[in-house]
VOPAGU-2260 file (C-alpha; in pm, 1 decimal, decimal comma):
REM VOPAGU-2260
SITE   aa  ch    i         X         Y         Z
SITE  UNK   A    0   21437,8   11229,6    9411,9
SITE  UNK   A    1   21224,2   10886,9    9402,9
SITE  UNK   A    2   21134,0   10701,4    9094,4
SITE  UNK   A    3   20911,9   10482,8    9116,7
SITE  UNK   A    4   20928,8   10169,6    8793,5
SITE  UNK   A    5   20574,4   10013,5    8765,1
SITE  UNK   A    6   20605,2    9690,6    8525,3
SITE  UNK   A    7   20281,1    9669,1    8305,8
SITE  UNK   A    8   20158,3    9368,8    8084,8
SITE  UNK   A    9   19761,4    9333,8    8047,0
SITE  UNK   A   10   19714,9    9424,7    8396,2
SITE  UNK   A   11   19355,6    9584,3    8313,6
SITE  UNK   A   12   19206,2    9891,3    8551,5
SITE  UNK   A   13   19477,8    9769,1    8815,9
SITE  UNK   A   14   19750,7    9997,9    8709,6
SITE  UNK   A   15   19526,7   10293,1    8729,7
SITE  UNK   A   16   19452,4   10246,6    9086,7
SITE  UNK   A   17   19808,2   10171,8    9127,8
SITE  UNK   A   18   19910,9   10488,9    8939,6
SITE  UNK   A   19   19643,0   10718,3    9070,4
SITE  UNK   A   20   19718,4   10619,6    9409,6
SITE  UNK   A   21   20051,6   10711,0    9384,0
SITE  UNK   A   22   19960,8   11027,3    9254,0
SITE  UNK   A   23   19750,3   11118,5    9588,2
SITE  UNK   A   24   19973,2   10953,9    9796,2
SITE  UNK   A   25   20367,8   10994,7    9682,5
SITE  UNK   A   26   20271,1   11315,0    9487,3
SITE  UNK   A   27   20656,0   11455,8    9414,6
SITE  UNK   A   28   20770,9   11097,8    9271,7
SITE  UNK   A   29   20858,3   11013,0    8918,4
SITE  UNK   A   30   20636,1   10759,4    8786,1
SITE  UNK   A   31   20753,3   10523,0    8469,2
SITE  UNK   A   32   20561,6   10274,1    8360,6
SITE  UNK   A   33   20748,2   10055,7    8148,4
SITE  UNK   A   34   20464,4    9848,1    7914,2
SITE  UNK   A   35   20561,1    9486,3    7801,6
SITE  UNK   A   36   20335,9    9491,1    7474,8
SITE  UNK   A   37   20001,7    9445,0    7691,7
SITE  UNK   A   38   19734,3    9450,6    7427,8
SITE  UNK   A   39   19461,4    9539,1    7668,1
SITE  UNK   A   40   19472,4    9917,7    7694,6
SITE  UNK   A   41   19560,8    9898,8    8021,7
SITE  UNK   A   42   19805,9   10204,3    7960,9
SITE  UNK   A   43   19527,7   10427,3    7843,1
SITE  UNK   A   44   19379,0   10622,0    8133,4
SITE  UNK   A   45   19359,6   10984,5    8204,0
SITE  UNK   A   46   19625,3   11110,7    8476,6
SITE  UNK   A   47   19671,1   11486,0    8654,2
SITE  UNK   A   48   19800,0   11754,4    8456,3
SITE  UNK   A   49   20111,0   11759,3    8708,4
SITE  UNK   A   50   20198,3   11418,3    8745,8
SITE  UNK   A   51   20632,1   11321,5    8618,4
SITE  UNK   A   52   20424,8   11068,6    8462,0
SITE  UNK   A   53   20584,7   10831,2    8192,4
SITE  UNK   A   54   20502,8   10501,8    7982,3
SITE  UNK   A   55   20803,5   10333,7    7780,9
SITE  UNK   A   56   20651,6   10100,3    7551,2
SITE  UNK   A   57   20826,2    9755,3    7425,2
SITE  UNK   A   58   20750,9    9647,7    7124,8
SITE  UNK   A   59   20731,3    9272,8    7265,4
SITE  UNK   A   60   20748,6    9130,1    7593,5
SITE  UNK   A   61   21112,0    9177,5    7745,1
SITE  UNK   A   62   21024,8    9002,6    8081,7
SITE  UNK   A   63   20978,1    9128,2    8382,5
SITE  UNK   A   64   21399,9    9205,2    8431,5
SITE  UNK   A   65   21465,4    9373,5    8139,8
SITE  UNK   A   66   21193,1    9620,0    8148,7
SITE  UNK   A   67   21318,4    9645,1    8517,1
SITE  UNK   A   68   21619,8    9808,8    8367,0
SITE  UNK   A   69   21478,5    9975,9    8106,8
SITE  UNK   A   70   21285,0   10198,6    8366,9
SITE  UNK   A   71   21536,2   10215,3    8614,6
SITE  UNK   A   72   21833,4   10387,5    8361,1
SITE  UNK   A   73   21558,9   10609,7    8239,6
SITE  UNK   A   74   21486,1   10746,5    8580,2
SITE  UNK   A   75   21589,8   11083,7    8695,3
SITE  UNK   A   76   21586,8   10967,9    9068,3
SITE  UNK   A   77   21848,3   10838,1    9279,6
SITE  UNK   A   78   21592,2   10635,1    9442,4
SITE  UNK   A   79   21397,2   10389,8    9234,8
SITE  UNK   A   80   21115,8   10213,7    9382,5
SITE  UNK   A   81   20970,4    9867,1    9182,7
SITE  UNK   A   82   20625,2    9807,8    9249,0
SITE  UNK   A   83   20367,5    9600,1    9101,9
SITE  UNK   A   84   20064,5    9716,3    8911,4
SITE  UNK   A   85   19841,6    9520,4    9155,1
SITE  UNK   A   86   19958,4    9720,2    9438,2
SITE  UNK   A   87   19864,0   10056,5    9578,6
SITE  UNK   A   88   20040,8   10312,6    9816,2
SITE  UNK   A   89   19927,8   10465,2   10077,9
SITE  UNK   A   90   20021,3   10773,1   10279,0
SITE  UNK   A   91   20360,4   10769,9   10369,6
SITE  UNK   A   92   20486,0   10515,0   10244,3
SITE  UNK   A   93   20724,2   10607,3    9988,5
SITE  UNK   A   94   20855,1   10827,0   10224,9
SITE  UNK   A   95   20942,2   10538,4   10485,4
SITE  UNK   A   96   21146,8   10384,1   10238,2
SITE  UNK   A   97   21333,4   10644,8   10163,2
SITE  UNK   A   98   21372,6   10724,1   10496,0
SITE  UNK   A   99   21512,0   10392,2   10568,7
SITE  UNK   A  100   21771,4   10356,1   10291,7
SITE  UNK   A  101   21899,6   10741,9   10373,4
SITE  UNK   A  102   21942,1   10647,2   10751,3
SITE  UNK   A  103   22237,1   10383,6   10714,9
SITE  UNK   A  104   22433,1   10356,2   10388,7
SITE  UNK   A  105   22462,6    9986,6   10444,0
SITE  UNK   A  106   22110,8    9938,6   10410,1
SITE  UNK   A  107   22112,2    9906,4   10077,6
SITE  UNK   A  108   21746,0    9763,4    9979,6
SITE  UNK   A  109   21402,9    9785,3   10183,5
SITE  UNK   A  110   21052,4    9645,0   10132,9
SITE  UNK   A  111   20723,9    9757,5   10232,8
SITE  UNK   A  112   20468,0    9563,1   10405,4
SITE  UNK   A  113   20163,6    9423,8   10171,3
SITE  UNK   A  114   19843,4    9401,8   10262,9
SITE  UNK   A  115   19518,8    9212,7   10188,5
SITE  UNK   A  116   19190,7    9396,1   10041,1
SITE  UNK   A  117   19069,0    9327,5   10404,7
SITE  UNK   A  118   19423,6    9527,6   10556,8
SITE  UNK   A  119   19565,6    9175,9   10691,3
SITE  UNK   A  120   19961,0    9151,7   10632,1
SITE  UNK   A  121   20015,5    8908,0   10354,9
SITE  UNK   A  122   20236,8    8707,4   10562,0
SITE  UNK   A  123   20351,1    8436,7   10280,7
SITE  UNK   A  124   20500,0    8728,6   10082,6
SITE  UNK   A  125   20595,5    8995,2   10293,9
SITE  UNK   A  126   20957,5    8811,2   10425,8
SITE  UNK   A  127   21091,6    8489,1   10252,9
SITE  UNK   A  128   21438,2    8323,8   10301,0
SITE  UNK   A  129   21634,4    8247,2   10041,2
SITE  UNK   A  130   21543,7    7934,5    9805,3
SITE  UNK   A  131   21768,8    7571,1    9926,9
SITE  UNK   A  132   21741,2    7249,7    9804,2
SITE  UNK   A  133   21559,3    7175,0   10190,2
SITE  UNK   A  134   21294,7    7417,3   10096,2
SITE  UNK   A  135   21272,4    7288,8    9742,1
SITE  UNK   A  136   21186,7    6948,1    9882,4
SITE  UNK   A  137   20978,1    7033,3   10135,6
SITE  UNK   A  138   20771,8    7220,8    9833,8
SITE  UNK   A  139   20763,9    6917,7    9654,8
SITE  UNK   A  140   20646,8    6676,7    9912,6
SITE  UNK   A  141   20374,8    6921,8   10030,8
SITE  UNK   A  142   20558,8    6977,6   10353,7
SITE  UNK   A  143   20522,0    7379,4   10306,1
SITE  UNK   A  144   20162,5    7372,5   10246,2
SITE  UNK   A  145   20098,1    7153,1   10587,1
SITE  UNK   A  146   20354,3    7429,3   10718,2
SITE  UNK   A  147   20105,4    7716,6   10634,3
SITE  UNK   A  148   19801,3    7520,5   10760,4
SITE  UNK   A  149   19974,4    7495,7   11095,1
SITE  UNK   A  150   20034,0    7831,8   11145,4
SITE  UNK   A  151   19689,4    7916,6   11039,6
SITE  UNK   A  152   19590,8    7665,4   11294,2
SITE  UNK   A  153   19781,2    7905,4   11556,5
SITE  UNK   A  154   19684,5    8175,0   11457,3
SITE  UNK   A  155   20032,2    8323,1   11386,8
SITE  UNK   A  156   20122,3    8626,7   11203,0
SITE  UNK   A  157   20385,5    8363,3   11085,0
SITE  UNK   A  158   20681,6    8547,2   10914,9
SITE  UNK   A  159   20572,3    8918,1   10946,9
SITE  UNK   A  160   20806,1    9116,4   11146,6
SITE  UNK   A  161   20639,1    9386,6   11372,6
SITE  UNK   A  162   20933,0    9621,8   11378,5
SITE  UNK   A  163   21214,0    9690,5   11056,3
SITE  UNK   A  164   21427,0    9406,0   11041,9
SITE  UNK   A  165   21701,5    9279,3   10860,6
SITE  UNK   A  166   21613,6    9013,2   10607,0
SITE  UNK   A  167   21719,9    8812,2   10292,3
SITE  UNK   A  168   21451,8    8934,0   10082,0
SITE  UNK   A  169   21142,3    9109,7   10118,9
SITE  UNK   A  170   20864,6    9094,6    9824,2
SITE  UNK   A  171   20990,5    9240,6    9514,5
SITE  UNK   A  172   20588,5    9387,6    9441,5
SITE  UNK   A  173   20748,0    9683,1    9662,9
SITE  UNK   A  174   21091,1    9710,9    9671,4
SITE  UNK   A  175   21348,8   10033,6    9661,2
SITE  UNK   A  176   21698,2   10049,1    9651,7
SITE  UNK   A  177   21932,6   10298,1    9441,8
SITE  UNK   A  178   22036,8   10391,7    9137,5
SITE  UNK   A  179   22377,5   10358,5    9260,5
SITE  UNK   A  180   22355,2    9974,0    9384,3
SITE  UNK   A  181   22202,0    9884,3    9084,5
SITE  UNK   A  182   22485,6   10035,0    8889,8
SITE  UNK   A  183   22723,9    9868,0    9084,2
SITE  UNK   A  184   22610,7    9526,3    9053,7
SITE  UNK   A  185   22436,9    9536,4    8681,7
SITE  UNK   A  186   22086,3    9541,2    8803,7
SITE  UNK   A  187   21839,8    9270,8    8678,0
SITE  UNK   A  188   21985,1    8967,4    8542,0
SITE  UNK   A  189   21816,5    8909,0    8237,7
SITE  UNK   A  190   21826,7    8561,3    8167,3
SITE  UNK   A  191   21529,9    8502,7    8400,5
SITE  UNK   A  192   21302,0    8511,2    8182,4
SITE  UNK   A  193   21008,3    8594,5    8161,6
SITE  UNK   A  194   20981,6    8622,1    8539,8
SITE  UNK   A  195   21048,4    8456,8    8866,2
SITE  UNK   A  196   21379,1    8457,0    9058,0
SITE  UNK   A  197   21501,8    8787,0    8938,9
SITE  UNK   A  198   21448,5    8962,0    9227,4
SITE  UNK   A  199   21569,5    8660,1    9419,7
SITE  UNK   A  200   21883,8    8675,8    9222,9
SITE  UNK   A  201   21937,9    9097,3    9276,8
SITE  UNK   A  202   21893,3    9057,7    9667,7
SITE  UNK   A  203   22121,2    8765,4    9723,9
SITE  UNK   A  204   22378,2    8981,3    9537,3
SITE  UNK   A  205   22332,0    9287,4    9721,5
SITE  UNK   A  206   22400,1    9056,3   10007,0
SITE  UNK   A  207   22712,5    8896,2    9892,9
SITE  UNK   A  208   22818,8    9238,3    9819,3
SITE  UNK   A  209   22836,1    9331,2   10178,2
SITE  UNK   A  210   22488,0    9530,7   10137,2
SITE  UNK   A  211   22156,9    9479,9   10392,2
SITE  UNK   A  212   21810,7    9446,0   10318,8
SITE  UNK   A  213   21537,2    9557,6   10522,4
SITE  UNK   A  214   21168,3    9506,3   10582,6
SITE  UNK   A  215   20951,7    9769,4   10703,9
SITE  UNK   A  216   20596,8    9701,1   10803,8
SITE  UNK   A  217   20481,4   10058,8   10856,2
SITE  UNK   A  218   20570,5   10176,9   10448,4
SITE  UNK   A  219   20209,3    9964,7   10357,7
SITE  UNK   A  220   20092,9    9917,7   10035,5
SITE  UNK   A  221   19749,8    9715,1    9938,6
SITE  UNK   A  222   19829,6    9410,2    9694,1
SITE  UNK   A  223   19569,2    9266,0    9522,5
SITE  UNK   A  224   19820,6    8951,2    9382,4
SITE  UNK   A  225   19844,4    8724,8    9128,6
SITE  UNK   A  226   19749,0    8940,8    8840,6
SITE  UNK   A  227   19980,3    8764,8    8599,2
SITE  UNK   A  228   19894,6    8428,4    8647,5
SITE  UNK   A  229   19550,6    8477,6    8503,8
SITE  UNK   A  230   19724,5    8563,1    8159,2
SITE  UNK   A  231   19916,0    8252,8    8191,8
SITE  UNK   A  232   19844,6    7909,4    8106,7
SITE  UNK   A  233   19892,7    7700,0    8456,7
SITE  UNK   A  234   20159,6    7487,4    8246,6
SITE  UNK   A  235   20338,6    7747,5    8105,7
SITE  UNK   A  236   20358,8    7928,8    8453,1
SITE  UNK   A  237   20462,6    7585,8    8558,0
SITE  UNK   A  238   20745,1    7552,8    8326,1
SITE  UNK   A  239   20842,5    7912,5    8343,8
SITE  UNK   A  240   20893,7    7916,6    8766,1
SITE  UNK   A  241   21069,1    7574,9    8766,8
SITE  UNK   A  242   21294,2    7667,3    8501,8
SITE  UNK   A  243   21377,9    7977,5    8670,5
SITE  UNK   A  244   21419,4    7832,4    8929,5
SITE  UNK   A  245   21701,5    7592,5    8831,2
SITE  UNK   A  246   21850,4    7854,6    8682,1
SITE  UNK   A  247   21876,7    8035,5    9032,8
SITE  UNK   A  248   22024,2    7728,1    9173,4
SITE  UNK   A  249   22276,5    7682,4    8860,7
SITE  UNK   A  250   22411,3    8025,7    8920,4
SITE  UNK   A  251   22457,6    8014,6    9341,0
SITE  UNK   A  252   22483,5    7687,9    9423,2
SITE  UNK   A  253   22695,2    7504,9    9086,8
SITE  UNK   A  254   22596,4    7233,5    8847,9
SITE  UNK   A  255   22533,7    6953,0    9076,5
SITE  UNK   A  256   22290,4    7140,0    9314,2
SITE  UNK   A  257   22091,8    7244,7    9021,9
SITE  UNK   A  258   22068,4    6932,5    8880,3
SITE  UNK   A  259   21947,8    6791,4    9203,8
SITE  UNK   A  260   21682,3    7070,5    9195,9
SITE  UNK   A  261   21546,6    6953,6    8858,3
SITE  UNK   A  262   21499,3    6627,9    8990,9
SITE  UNK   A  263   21339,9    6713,2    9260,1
SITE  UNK   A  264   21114,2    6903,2    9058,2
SITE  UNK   A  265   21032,9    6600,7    8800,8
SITE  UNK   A  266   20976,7    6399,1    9129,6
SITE  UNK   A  267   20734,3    6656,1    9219,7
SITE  UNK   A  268   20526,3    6673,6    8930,4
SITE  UNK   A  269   20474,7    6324,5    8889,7
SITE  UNK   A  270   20353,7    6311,3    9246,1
SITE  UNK   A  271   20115,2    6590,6    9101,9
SITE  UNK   A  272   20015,5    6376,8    8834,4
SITE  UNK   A  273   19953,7    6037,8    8975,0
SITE  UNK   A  274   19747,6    6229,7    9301,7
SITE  UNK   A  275   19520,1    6431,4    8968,5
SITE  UNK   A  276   19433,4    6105,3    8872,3
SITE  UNK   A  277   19274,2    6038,8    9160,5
SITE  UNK   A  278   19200,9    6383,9    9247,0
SITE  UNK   A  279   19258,0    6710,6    9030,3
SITE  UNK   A  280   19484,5    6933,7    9205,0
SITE  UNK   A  281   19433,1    7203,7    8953,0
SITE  UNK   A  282   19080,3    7376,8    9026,3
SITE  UNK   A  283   18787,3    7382,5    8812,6
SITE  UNK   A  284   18897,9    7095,5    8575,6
SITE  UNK   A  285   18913,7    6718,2    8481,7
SITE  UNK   A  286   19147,7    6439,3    8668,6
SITE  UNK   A  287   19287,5    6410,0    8305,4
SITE  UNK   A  288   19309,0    6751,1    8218,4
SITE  UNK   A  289   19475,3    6840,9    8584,1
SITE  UNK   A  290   19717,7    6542,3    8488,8
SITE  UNK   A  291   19793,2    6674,8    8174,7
SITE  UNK   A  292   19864,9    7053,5    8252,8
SITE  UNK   A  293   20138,0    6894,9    8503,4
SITE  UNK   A  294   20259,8    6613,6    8246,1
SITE  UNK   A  295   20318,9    6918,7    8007,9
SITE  UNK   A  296   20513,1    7131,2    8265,6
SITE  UNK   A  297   20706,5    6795,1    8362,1
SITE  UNK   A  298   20824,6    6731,4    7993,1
SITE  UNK   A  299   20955,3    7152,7    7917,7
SITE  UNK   A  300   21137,2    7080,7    8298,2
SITE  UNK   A  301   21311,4    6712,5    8184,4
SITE  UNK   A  302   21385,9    6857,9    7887,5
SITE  UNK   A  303   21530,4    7205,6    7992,1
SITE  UNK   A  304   21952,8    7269,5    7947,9
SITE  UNK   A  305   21912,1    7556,5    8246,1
SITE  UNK   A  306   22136,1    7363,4    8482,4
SITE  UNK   A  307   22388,1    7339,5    8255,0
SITE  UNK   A  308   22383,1    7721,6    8088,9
């Protein structure tokens, strides 16, 4: 059996095109919905009379890991899929995932292929390496951005596979693996909090257990994106991510590495500031308000004990 573990929090009508679809499309699943106190109704819609359809409601906002777990030890399935709210299924696709996991016991995750509104692959999110201090810099000296504009420039699907390949991690919007894995290595580590780099943290150790991850680009699911971040302050997303993601580096890579990481990320946001000043990098506001939403993050990241925890 397949469960499928939908995180909610104030994701609006998105979760009932997420849920519905999944009810056309993946009709014999388990469905739990597992609400992080969202106070805009977005749990209340009508669904079929048939549907193994549940909501567990928190009575405050766990983060995005715990209420991971919460859904997944409350499943019935052997097979739990996490997907976004923002996401829908289409035919099939379940099934391919299942499909994949069932054909080679050490494939021991697999991720579906996202899509665009207008059925493009979402190449930046579909397939991502794992996080090094490299890739850290080259984020904070722009170096990725000029990466993506170059491959745009090409015209290149960029990092989206054509066939089922092996990979560090696909995107966590659509991801299934098993009860049993996540038994075995404690599922979501909950100290990421409230979210970012958990389900960084769960592949690399289903990889340094000996497990494989794979991406398959015909399981396709639409993903609208980014639905969070518009219920976030730009500074507090800021300080969230960064914190996280020291925290990531603390935990793999030792003290030293991490603290190299928050530098890097103090030298980065005072790049951001001094270019606001001259023009805002955040859209829609001031040079001095743009300034300010990165001086804020810049102070919670200087001031953050993550690389020593």
């Amino acid at each position: 059996m397949i469960s499928i573990v939908i995180v909610n929090w104030n994701s609006g009508r998105l979760l009932q095109r997420c849920v519905h679809s999944l009810e056309t499309n993946a009709p014999n699943c388990q469905i739990i919905v597992v609400d992080n106190a969202s106070n805009d109704a977005s749990t209340h819609f009508p669904v079929k009379a048939d549907s193994d359809f549940t909501v567990l409601h928190n009575p405050y906002n766990l983060g995005f890991a715990a209420a991971c777990n919460r859904g997944w030890k409350a499943a019935r399935g052997e097979y739990i899929l996490f997907l976004n709210p923002d996401t829908e299924c289409f035919s099939g696709s379940v099934e391919c995932l299942q499909r994949t996991l069932t054909a080679d016991d050490s494939v021991r995750a697999v991720g579906g292929c996202l899509v665009a509104p207008d059925g493009r692959p979402q190449t930046e999110f579909n397939v991502r390496p794992f996080p090094t201090i490299s890739r850290v810099s080259a984020e904070v000296f722009f170096m990725d951005e000029i990466g993506r504009v170059c491959r745009r420039n090409r015209s290149s699907e960029g990092s989206h596979p054509g066939v089922a390949t092996d990979v560090e991690q696909p995107a966590a919007a659509c991801l299934m693996t098993s009860k049993t894995v996540l038994e075995s290595i404690g599922g979501f580590d909950e100290d990421f909090y409230p979210a970012w780099f958990e389900d960084v943290d769960l592949c690399r150790r289903i990889h340094e257990g000996g497990g494989r991850i794979q991406y398959h680009p015909e399981a396709r699911f639409l993903h609208h994106g980014g639905y969070s971040l518009h219920n976030m302050s730009r500074q507090d997303f800021l300080g969230y991510f960064h914190k996280n993601q020291i925290r990531y580096f603390r935990k793999h890579r030792g003290r030293l590495a991490a603290l190299y990481v928050q530098k890097l990320v103090i030298l980065g946001l005072l790049l951001r500031i001094g270019i606001s000043l001259v023009h805002p990098l955040v859209p829609h506001v001031s040079r001095a308000a743009s300034a300010g939403i990165f001086w804020k993050a810049l102070c919670s990241i200087a001031t953050c004990r993550e690389a020593w925890l």
